[in-house]
N, C-alpha and C positions, 0 to 999 in steps of 0.2 A: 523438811522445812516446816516449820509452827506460823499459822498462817494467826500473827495478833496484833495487827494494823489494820486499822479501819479507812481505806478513802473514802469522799463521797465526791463525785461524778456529777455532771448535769449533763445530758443530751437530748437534741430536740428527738422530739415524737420519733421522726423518719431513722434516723442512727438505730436509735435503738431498739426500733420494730429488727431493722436489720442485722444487730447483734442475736434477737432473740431468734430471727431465721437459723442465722450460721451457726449459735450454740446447737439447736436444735438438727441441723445438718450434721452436726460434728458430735451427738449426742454427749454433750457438756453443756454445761451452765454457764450463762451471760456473766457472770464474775470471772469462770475458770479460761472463757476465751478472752475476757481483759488481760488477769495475769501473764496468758502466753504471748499475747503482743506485747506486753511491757518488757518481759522478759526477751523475746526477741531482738526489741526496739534496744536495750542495751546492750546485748550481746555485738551488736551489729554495730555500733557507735565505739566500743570498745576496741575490735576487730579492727575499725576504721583508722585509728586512733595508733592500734602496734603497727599497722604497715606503714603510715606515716612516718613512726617513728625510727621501724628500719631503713626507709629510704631515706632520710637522713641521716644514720648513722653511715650508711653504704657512699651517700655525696660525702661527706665531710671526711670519712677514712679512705678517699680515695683506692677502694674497690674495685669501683666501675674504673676500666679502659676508657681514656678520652684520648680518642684522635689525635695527631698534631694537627697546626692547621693546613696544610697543605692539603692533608685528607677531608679536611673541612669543606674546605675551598668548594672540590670535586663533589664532595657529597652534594652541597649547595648548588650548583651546577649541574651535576642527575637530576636532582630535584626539580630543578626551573626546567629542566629539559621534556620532564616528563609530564610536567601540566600540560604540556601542548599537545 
């Protein structure tokens, strides 16, 4: 990956002392632990994003088993039974 985008960032004083700690924990550079939380931060939103979209796929192809209602009913009725 050709790193030839430039952002620029603003963070108060306190953030970025703390970015400069944890680069230096993590022996990397205050850019290179930005990139990895951005990279993260999508990966993660994306991820979010496919299982959403399987479990829609999975409701709407009716996949999942759905009870009739009588089993309903019962389940409904476990349920209140077991709050007590």
């Amino acid at each position: 990956m050709s790193l030839t985008r430039e952002v620029k960032v603003f963070l108060d004083p306190e953030r970025y002392r703390r970015l400069e700690e944890e680069a230096g924990r993590r022996g990397s550079s205050v850019g290179a632990l930005i990139r990895q939380a951005v990279n993260k931060e999508i990966v993660k939103g994306e991820e979010t994003k496919e299982r959403k979209l399987e479990a829609a796929k999975r409701l709407v192809s009716a996949e999942e088993e759905i009870p009739g209602w009588k089993e309903i009913e019962m389940l409904i009725a476990q349920g209140h039974l077991n709050e007590r």
